[in-house]
Biopython code that builds the backbone (N, CA, C, O; Angstrom):
import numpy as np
from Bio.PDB.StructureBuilder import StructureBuilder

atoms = [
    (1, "UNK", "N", (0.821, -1.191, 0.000)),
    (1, "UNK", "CA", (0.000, 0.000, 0.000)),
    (1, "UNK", "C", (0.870, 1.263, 0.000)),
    (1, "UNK", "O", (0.582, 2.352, -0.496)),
    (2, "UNK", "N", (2.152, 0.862, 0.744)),
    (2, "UNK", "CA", (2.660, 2.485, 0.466)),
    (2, "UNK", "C", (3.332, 2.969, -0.650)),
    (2, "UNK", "O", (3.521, 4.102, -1.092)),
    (3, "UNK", "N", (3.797, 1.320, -1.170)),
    (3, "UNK", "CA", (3.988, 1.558, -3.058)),
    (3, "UNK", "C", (3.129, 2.375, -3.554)),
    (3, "UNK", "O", (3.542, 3.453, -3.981)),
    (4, "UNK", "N", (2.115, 2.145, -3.598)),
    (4, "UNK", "CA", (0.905, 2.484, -4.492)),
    (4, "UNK", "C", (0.668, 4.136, -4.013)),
    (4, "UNK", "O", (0.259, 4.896, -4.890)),
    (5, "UNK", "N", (0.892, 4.627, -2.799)),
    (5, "UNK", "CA", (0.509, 5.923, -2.086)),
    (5, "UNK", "C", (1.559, 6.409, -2.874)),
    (5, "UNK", "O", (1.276, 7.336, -3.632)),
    (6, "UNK", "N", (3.369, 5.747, -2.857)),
    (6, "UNK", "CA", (4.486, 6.858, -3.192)),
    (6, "UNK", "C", (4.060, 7.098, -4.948)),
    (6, "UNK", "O", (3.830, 8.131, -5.577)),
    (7, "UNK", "N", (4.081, 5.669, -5.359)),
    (7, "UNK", "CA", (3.965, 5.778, -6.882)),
    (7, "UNK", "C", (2.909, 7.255, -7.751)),
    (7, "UNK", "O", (3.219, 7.930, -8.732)),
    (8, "UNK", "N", (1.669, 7.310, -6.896)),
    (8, "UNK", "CA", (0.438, 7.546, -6.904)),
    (8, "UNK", "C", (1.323, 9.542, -6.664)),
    (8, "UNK", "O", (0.882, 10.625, -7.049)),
    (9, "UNK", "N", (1.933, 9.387, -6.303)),
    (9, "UNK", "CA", (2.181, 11.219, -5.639)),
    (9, "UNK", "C", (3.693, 11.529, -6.631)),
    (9, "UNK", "O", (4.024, 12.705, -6.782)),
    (10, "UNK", "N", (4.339, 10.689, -7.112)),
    (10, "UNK", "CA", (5.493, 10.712, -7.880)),
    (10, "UNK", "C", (4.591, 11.042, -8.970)),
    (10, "UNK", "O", (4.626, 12.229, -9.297)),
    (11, "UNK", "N", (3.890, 10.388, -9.536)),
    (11, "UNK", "CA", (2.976, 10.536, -10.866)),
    (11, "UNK", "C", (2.297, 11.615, -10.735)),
    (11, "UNK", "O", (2.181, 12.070, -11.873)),
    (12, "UNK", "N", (1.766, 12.308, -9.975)),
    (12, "UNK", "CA", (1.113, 13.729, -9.839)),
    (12, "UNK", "C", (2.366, 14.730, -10.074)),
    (12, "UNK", "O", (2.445, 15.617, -10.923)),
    (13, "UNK", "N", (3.230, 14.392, -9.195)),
    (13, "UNK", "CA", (4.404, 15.343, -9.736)),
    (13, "UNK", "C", (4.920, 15.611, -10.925)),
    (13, "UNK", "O", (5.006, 16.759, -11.362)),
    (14, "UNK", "N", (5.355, 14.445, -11.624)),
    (14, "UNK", "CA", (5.947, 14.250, -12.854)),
    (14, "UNK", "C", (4.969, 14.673, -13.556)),
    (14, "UNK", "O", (5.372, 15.668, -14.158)),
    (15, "UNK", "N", (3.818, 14.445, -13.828)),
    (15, "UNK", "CA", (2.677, 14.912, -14.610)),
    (15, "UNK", "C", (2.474, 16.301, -15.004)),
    (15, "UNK", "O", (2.085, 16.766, -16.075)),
    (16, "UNK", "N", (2.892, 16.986, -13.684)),
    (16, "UNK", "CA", (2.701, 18.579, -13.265)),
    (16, "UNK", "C", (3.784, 19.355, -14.038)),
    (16, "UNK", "O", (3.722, 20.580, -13.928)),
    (17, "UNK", "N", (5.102, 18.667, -15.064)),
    (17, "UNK", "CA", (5.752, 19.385, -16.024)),
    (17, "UNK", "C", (5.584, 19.380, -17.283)),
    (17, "UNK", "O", (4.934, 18.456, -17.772)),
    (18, "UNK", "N", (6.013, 20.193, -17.944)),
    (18, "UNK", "CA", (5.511, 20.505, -18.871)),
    (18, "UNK", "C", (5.903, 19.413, -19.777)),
    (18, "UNK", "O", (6.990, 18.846, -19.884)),
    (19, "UNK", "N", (4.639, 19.208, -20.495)),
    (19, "UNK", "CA", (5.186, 17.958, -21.247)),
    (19, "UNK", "C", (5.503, 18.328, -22.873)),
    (19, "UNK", "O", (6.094, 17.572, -23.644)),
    (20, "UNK", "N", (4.937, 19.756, -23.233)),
    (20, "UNK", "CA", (6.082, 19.953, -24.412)),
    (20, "UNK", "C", (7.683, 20.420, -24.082)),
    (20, "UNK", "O", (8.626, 20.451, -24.873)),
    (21, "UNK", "N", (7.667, 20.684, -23.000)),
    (21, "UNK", "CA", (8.879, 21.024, -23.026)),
    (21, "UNK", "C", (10.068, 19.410, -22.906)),
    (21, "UNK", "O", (11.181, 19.234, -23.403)),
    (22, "UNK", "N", (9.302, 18.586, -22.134)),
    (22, "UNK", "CA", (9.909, 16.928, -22.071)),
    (22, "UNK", "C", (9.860, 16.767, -23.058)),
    (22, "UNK", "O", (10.983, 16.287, -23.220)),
    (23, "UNK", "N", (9.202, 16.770, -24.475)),
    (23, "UNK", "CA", (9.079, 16.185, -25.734)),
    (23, "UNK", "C", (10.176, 16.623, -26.287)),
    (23, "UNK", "O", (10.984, 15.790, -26.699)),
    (24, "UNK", "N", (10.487, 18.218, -26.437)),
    (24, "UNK", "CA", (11.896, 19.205, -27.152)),
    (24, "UNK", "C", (12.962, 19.054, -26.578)),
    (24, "UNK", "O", (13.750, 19.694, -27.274)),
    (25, "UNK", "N", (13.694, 18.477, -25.476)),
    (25, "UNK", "CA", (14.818, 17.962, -24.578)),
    (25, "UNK", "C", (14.916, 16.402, -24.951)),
    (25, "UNK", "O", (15.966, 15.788, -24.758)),
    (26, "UNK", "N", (13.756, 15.780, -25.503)),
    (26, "UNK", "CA", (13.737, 14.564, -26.142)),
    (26, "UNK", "C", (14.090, 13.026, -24.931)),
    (26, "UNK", "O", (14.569, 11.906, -25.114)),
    (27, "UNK", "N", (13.454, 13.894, -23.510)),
    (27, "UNK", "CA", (13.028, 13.030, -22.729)),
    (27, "UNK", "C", (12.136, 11.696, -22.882)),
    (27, "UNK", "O", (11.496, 11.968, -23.898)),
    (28, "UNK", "N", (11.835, 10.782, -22.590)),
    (28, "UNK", "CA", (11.035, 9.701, -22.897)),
    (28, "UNK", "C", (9.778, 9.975, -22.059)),
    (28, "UNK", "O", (9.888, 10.185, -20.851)),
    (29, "UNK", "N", (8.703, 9.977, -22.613)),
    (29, "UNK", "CA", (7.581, 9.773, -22.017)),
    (29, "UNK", "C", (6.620, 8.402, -22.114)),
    (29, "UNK", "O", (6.018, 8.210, -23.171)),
    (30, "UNK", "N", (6.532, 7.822, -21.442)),
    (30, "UNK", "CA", (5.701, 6.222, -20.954)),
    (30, "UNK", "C", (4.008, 6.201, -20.792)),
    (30, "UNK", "O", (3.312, 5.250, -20.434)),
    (31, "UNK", "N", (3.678, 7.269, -21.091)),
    (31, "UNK", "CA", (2.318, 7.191, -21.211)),
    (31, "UNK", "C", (1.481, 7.031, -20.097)),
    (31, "UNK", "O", (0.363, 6.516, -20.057)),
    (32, "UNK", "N", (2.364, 7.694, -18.904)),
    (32, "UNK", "CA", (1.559, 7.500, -17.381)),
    (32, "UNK", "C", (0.610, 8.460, -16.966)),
    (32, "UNK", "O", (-0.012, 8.222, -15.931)),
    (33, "UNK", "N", (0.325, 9.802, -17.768)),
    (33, "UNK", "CA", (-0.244, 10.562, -17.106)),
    (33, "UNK", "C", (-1.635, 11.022, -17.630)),
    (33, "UNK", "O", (-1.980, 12.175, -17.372)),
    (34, "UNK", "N", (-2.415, 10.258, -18.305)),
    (34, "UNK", "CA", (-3.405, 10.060, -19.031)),
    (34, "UNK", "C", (-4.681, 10.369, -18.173)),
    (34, "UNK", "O", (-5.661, 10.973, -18.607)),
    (35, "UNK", "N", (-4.565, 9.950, -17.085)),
    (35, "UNK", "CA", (-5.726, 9.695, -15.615)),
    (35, "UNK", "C", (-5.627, 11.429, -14.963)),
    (35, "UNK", "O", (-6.580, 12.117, -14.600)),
    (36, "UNK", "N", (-4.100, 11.822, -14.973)),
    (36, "UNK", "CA", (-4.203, 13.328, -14.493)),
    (36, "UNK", "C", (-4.285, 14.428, -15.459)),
    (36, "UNK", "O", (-4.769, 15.491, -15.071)),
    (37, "UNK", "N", (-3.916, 14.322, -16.543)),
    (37, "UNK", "CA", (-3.896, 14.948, -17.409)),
    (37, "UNK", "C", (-4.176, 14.831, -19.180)),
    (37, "UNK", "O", (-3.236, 15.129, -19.917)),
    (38, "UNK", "N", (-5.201, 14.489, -19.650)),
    (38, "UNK", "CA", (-5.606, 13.597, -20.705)),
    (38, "UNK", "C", (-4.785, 14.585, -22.172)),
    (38, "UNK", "O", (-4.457, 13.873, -23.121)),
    (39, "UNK", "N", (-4.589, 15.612, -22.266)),
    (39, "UNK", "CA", (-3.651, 16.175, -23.224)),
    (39, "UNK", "C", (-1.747, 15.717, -22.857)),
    (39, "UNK", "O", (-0.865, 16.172, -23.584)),
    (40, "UNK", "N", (-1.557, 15.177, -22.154)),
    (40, "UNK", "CA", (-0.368, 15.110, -21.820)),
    (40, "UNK", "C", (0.651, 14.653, -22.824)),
    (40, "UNK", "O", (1.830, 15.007, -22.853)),
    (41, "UNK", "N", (-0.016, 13.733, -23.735)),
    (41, "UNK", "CA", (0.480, 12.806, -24.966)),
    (41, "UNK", "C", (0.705, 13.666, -25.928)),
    (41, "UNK", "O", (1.755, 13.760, -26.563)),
    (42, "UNK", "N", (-0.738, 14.631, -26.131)),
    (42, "UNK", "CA", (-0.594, 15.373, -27.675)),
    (42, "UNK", "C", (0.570, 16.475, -26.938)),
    (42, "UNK", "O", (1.699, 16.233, -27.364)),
    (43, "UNK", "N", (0.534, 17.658, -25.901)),
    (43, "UNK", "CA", (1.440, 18.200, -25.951)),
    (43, "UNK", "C", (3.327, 17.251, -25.838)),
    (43, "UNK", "O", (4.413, 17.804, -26.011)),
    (44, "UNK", "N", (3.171, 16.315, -25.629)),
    (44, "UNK", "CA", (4.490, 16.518, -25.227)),
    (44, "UNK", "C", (5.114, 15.815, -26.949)),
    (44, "UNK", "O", (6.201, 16.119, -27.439)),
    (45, "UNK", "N", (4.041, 14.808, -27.625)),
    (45, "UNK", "CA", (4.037, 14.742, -29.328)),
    (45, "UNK", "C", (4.218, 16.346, -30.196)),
    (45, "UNK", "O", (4.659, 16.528, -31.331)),
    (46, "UNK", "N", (3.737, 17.303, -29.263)),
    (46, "UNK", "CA", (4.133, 18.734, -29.890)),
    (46, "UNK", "C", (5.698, 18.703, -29.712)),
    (46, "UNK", "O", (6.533, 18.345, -30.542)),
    (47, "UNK", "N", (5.847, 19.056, -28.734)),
    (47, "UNK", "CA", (7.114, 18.823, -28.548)),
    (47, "UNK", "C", (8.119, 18.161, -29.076)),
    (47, "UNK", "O", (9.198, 18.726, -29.254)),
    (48, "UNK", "N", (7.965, 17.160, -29.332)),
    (48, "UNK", "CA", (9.134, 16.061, -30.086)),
    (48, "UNK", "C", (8.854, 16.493, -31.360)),
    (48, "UNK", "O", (9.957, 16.381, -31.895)),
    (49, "UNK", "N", (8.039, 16.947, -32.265)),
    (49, "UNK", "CA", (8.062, 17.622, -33.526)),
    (49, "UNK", "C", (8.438, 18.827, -33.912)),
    (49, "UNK", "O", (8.667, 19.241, -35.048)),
    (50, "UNK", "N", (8.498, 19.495, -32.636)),
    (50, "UNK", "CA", (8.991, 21.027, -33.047)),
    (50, "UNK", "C", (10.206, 20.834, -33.129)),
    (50, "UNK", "O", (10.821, 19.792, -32.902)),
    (51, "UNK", "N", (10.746, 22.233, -33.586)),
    (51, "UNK", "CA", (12.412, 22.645, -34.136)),
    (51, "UNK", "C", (12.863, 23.581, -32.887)),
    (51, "UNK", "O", (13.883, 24.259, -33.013)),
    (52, "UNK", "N", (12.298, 23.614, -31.981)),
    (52, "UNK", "CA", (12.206, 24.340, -30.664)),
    (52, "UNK", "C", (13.920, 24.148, -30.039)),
    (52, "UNK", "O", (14.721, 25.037, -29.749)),
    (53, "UNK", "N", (14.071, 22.752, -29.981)),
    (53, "UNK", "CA", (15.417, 22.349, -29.549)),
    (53, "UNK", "C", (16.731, 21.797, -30.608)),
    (53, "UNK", "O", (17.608, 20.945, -30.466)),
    (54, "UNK", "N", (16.443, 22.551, -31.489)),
    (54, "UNK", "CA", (17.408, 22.158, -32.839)),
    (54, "UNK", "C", (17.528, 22.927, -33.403)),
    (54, "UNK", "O", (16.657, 23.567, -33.992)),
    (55, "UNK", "N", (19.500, 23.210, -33.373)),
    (55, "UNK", "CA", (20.155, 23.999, -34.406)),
    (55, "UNK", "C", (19.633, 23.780, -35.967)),
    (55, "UNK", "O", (20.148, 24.418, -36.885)),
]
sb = StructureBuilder()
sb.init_structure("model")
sb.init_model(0)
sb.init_chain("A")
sb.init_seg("    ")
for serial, (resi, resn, name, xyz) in enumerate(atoms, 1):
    if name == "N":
        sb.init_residue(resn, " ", resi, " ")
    sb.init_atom(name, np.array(xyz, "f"), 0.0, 1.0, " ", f" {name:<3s}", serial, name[0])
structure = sb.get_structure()
């Protein structure tokens, strides 16, 4: 149970950044934050397509 409490408050956190900006630094995103944030996928897919982080 306290797995599930830490996991459960790590994922609110991580969720809470910006996920185009994780996409343009070309961080990996796992598809966890769907339940807190249902755009989380398309912005951070913005991200990995822009020229934002490229000479």
């Amino acid at each position: 149970m306290a797995y599930q409490e830490g996991y459960e408050m790590g994922k609110e956190e991580y969720c809470q950044q910006s996920a185009y900006m994780l996409g343009v630094v070309g961080k990996p995103y796992l598809g966890i934050c769907y339940d807190v944030d249902p755009f989380f996928q398309q912005d951070y897919n913005s991200g990995r397509s822009s020229n934002v982080g490229r000479l």
